[in-house]
C-alpha positions, 0 to 999 in steps of 0.5 A: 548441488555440492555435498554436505557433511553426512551425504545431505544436499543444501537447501534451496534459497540462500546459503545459510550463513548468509544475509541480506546486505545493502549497499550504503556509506561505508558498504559499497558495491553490489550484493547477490541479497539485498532484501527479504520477505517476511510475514506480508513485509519487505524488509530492504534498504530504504531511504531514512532520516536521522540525527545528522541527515539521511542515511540507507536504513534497513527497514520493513514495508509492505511486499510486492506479494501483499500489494496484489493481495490487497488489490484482488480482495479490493477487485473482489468486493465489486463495489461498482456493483452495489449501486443499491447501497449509500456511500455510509454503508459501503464505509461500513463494509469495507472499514474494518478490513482497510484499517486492519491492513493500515494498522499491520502494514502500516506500522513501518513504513506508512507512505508505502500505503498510499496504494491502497488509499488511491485503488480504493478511492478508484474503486469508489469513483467507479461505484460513483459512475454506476450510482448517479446517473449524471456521473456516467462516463464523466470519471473526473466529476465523480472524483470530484463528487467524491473529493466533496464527500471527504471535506464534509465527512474526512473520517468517513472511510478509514484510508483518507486518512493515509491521504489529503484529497487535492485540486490537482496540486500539492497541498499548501501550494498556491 
């Protein structure tokens, strides 16, 4: 490590001065930083819309660090387990921590949730699996099952609202 002024060592990590650049119009080529992370967030060159088009901006979105986080405290409630409880009070349970995380990691970058509402959905069509006997082994009609229970109830876990349940196409498609 080169020396410092008084016989100090420099820090680990980036040079002080430095920051995380992006490559875009009007800075080309490649640069040693180009993101961070800071409390839960990425904060990186991303794709955005502006008034004339799109451009490479220099937004937050949730960290890979963050995602797993969320995946292991997902794997942790062991829904496929509670088959002794109805599709109400598992919303009940897990609600108010999913719409914590929509509402902090959700500020910025929303689409980047997506996710969390898929894992969650795969957790639940596991639950289903254990629950209904005539769902055992059938992983799609459990899907389905449960892409009924969310055009009868759409409000009733907190994360359809990051997604639309769909026949397998995009919506609006016919």
């Amino acid at each position: 490590m080169p020396a410092r002024p008084g016989g100090r060592h420099a820090a680990r990590g980036p040079p002080l001065g430095s920051a995380a650049a992006t490559s875009g119009r009007g800075r080309p080529g490649s640069h040693e930083y180009t993101g961070f992370d800071f409390l839960g967030n990425t904060f990186r060159g991303r794709l955005a819309k502006g008034p004339r088009g799109y451009f490479t901006g220099f937004s937050p979105a949730i960290s890979n660090k963050a995602r797993k986080a969320i995946g292991t405290q997902i794997r942790a409630w062991h829904l496929n387990r509670r088959s002794g409880t109805d599709l109400s009070s598992l919303a009940e349970a897990i609600n108010p921590q999913v719409r914590g995380w929509i509402n902090y990691y959700g500020a910025f970058y929303r689409s980047e949730l997506r996710f969390l509402a898929w894992r969650v959905n795969e957790h639940l069509t596991r639950w289903a699996m254990h629950k209904v006997k005539r769902f055992r082994g059938k992983y799609a009609k459990a899907m389905a099952w449960l892409r009924k229970a969310y055009q009868h109830q759409p409000r009733l876990f907190a994360h359809w609202q990051l997604i639309a349940f769909t026949a397998g196409r995009a919506v609006g498609a016919r």
